[in-house]
C-alpha positions as CSV (number, residue, x, y, z in Angstrom):
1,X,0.0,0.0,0.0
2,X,1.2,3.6,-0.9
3,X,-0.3,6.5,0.7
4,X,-1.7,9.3,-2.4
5,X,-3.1,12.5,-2.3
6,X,-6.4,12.7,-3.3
7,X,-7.7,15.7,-5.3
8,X,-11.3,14.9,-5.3
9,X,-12.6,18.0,-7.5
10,X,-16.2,16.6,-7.6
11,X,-16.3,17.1,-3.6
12,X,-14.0,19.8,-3.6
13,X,-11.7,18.3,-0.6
14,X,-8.1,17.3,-0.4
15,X,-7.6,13.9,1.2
16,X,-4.8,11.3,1.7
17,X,-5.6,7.7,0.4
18,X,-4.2,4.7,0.7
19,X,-4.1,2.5,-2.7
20,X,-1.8,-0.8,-3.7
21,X,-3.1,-1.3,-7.4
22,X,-3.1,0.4,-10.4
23,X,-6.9,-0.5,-10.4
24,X,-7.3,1.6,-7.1
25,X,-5.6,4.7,-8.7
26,X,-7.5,4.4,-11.8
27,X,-10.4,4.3,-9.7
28,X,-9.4,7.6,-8.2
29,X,-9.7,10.0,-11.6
30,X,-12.4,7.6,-12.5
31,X,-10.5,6.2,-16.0
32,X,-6.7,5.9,-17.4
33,X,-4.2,8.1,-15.3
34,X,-1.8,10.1,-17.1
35,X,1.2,11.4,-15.2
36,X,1.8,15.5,-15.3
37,X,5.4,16.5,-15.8
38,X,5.3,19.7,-15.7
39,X,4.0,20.7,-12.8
40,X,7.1,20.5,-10.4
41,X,8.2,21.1,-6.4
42,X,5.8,17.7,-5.7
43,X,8.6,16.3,-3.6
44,X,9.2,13.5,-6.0
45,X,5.7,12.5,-6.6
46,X,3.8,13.1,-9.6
47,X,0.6,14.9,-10.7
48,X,-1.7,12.0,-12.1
49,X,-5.1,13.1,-13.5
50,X,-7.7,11.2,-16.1
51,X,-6.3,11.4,-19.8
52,X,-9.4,11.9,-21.0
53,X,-11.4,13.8,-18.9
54,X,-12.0,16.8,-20.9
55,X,-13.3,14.2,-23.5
56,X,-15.2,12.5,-21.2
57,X,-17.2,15.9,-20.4
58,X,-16.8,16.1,-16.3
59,X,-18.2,19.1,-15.4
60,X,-15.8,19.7,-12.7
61,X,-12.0,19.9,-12.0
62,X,-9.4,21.8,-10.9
63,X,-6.6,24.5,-11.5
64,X,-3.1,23.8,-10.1
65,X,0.1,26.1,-10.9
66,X,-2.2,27.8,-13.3
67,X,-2.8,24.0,-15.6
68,X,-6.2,23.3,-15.7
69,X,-7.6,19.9,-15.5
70,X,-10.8,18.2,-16.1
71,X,-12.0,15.7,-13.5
72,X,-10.4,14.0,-10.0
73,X,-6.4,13.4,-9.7
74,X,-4.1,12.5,-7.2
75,X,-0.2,13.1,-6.4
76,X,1.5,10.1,-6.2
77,X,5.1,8.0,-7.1
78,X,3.4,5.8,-9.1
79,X,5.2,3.1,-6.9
80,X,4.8,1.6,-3.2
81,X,5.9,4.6,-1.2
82,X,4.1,7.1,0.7
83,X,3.7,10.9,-1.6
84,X,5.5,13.3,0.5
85,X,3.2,15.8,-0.2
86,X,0.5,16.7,2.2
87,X,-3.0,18.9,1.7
88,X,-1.1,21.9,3.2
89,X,1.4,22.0,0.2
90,X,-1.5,23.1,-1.9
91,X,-2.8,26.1,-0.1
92,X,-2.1,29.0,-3.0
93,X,-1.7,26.2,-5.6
94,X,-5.4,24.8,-6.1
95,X,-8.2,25.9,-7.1
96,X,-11.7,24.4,-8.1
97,X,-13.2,24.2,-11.1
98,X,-16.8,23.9,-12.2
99,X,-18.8,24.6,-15.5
């Protein structure tokens, strides 16, 4: 198990999860995950968000770094070890989106 950071834009709430497949993550952004690169200072984890989920037509998301994206994501490693970033870290950085 690998502790995530939950960026549930449909409840517009910050959590930390704990998930041990890819089946969980996918679960999580409700589809495929695509990793972001380039938004950086995650502390080693990764920005993961649906890769289609502007396609898909979810009429919510969120704004991070000033990159918007459609749907749920999560910060992660993409491995088994805990994200080192924590809901504080995004004060200032997040933002919520709705149509």
């Amino acid at each position: 198990m690998a502790k995530v950071l939950f960026i549930n834009a449909k409840e517009q709430k910050v959590e930390v999860r704990e998930v041990s497949t890819l089946q969980e993550q996918q679960a999580l952004v409700e589809g495929y995950i695509e990793p972001v690169y380039y938004v950086k200072n995650l502390k080693r984890s990764l920005l993961c968000v649906n890769e289609e989920g502007l396609y898909k037509g979810f009429d919510y998301g969120f704004q991070m770094d000033g990159h918007q994206f459609v749907g749920n994501g999560f910060i992660g490693t993409l491995a088994k070890s805990d994200t080192k970033v924590a809901p504080a870290d995004l004060v200032g950085r997040l933002a919520w989106l709705h149509k």
